[in-house]
C-alpha positions in Angstrom: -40.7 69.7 -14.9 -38.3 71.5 -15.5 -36.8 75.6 -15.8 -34.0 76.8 -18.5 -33.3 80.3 -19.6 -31.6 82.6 -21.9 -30.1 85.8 -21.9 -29.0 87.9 -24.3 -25.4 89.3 -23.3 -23.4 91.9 -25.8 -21.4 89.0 -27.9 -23.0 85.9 -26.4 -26.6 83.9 -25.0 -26.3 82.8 -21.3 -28.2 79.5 -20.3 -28.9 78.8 -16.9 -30.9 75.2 -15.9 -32.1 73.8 -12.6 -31.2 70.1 -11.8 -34.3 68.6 -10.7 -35.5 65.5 -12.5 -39.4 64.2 -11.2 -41.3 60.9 -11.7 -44.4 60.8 -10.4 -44.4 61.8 -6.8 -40.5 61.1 -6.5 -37.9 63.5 -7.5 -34.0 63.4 -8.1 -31.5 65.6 -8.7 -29.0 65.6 -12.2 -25.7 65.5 -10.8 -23.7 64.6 -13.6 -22.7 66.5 -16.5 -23.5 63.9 -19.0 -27.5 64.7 -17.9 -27.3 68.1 -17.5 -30.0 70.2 -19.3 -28.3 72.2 -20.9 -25.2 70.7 -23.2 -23.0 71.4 -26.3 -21.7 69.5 -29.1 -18.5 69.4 -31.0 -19.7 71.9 -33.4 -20.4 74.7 -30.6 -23.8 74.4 -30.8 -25.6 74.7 -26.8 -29.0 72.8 -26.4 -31.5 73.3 -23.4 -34.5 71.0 -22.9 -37.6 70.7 -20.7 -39.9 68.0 -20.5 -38.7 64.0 -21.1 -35.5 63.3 -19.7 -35.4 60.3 -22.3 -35.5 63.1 -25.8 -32.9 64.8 -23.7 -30.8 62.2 -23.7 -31.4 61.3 -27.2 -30.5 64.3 -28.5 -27.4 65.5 -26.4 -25.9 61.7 -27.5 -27.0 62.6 -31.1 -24.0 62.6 -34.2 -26.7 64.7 -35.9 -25.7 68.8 -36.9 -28.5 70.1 -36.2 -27.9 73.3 -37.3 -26.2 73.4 -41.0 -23.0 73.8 -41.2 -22.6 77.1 -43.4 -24.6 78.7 -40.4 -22.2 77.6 -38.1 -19.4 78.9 -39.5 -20.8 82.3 -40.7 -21.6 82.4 -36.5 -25.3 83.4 -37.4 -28.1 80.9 -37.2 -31.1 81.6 -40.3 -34.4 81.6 -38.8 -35.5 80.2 -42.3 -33.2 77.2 -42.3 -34.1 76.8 -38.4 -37.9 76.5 -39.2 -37.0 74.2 -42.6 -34.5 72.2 -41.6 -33.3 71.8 -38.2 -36.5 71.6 -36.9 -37.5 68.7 -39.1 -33.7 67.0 -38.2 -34.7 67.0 -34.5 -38.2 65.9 -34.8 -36.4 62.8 -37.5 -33.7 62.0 -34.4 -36.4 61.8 -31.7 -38.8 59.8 -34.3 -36.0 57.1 -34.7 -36.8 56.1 -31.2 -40.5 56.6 -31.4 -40.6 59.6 -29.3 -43.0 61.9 -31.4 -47.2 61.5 -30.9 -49.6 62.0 -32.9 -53.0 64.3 -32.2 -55.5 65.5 -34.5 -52.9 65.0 -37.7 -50.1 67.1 -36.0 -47.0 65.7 -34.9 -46.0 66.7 -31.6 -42.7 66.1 -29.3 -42.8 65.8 -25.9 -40.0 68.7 -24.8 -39.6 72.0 -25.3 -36.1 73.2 -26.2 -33.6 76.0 -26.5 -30.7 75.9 -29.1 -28.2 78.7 -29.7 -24.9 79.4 -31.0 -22.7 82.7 -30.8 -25.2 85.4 -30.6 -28.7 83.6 -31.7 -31.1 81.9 -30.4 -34.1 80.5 -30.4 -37.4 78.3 -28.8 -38.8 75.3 -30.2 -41.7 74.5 -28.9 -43.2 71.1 -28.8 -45.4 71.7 -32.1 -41.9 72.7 -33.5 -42.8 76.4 -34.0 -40.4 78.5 -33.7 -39.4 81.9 -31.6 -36.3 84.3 -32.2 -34.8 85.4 -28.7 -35.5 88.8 -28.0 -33.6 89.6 -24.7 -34.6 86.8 -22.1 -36.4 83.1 -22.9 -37.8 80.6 -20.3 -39.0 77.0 -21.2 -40.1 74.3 -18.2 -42.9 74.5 -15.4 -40.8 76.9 -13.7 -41.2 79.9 -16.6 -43.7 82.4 -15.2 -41.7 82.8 -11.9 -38.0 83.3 -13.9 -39.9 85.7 -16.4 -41.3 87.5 -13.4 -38.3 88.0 -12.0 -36.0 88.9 -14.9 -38.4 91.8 -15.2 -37.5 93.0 -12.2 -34.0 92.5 -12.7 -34.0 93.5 -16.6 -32.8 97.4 -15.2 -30.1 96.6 -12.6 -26.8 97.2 -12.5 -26.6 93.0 -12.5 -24.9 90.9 -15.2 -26.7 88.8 -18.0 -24.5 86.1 -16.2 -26.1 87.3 -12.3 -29.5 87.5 -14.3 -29.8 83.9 -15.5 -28.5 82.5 -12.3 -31.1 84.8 -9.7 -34.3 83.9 -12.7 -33.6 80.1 -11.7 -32.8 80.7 -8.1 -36.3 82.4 -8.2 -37.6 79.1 -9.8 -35.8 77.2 -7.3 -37.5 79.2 -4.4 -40.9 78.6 -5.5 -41.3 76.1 -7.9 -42.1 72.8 -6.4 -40.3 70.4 -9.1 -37.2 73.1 -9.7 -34.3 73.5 -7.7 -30.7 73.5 -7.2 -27.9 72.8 -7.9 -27.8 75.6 -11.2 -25.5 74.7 -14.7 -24.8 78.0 -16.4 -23.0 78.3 -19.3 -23.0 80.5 -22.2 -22.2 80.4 -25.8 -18.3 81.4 -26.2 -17.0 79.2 -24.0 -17.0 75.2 -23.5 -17.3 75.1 -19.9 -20.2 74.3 -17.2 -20.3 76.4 -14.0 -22.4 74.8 -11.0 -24.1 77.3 -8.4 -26.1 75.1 -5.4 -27.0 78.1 -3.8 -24.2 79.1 -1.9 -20.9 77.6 -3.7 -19.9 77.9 -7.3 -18.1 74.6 -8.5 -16.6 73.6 -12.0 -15.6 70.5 -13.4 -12.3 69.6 -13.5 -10.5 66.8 -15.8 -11.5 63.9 -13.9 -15.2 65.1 -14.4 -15.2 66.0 -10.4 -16.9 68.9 -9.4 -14.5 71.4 -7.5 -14.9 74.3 -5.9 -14.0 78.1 -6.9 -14.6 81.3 -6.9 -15.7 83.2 -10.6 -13.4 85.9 -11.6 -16.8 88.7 -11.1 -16.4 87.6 -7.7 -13.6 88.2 -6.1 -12.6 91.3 -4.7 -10.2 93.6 -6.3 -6.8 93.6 -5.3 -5.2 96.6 -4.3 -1.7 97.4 -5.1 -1.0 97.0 -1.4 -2.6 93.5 -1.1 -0.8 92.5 -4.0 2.6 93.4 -3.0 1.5 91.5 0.1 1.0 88.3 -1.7 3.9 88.7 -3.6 6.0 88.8 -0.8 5.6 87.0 2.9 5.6 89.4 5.6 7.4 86.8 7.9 10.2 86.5 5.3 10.4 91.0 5.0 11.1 90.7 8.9 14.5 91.4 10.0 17.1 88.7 11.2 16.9 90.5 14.5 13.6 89.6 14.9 12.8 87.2 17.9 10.5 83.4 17.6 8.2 85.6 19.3 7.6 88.6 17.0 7.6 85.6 14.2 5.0 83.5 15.3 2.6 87.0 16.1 2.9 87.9 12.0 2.4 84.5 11.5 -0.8 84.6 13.2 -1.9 87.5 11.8 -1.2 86.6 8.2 -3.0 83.6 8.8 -5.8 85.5 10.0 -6.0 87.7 7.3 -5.9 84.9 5.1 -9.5 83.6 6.8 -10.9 86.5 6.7 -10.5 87.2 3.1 -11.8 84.2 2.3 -14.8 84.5 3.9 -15.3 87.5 2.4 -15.1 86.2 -0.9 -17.3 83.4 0.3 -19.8 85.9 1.3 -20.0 87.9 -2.1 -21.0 84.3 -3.6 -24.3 84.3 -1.4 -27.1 84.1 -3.4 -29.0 86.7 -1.5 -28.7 90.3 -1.1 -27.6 91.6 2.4 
């Protein structure tokens, strides 16, 4: 139980995912990047799946190109060869550990999954038909409630990138076995962003989650505010100046310094004011 989407951007596919795992009547959250549900592999290709935790960790451990390698290259993935052959390679990798059923002579896998690469992408669904992304896909429980949303958000002024994350948050909100934190990636770049609601962190080398502010978030810096950085107000004051008058610009640069931080903490919200 599960949420993932995709949306189309101008060069590139953004997937979001919640990090809710369920058994039963007990649920956990996926903390670690090596069980995210979204991934990538060496070849660039990016992988979202909804359903059995154990095919998703079969196939994000896989050697297997699942995607052939003349498609990768040309940066375009053939539906053809999507329906022909990597759909037959992921159904062979998941068979290997007797993860595919069997039910009135069709061969079925337990997950549902999204794969894309540069500017394609596509559903398989757990018959291993195939659909071509037109501008926003949802897999998992939490689907009707993300599609429902991005319709409402499809016309605004918001990002693909603010899309995908508010469609899961929506999930999140009202789905009982979705929620945060949120992995977004997308399919230029090799890195994992982490929203929990609040906070945006990213993984550093250690494989530590740390915190930081996206680039679309911050505020822009005016030539004033810049200068201001570049140069500490204590150190422009004259060598007339008394411990007294010192300590006061200290003060307020330090105060300035709060406050601009928790403005920038504030644009990170996740609701509107």
């Amino acid at each position: 139980m599960s949420v993932v989407v995709a949306i189309r951007d101008e060069d590139k596919i953004w997937l979001a995912a919640d990090s809710q795992v369920t058994s039963g009547w007990t649920k956990g959250l996926l903390l670690s990047q090596h069980s995210f549900k979204i991934w990538k592999n060496d070849m660039g290709i990016n992988m979202g799946g909804v359903g059995s935790l154990r095919d998703l960790n079969i196939l994000s451990t896989s050697d297997e190109k699942f995607i052939p390698e003349g498609d990768i290259f040309r940066n375009s993935i053939n539906f053809k060869s999507m329906v022909r052959d990597t759909v037959p390679r992921i159904f062979k990798e998941l068979d290997k550990f007797g993860r595919l059923v069997k039910e009135d002579g069709i061969v079925y896998s337990q997950s549902s999954f999204l794969i894309a690469h540069g500017q394609d992408c596509f559903m398989i669904q757990q018959d291993g038909a195939i659909l071509e992304l037109g501008d926003m896909f949802a897999i998992g429980s939490g689907r009707d409630v993300a599609e429902s949303a991005y319709i409402i958000l499809r016309d605004t002024e918001l990002t693909p990138k603010e899309k995908a994350i508010r469609t899961v948050m929506s999930s999140c909100e009202r789905d009982l076995f979705v929620d945060y934190p949120i992995v977004i990636t997308n399919t230029m770049t090799n890195e994992f962003e982490i929203f929990d609601g609040v906070s945006f962190y990213k993984i550093d080398e250690k494989g530590e989650m740390v915190e930081f502010i996206p680039d679309e978030y911050k505020e822009p810096c005016t030539e004033e505010c810049c200068q201001n950085e570049k140069t500490d107000p204590t150190e422009r004051m004259s060598e007339e100046a008394t411990p007294v008058q010192i300590e006061e610009v200290e003060k307020s640069v330090e105060q300035e310094k709060k406050e601009k931080r928790a403005r920038q903490r504030r644009n990170t919200k996740r609701r509107d004011s």
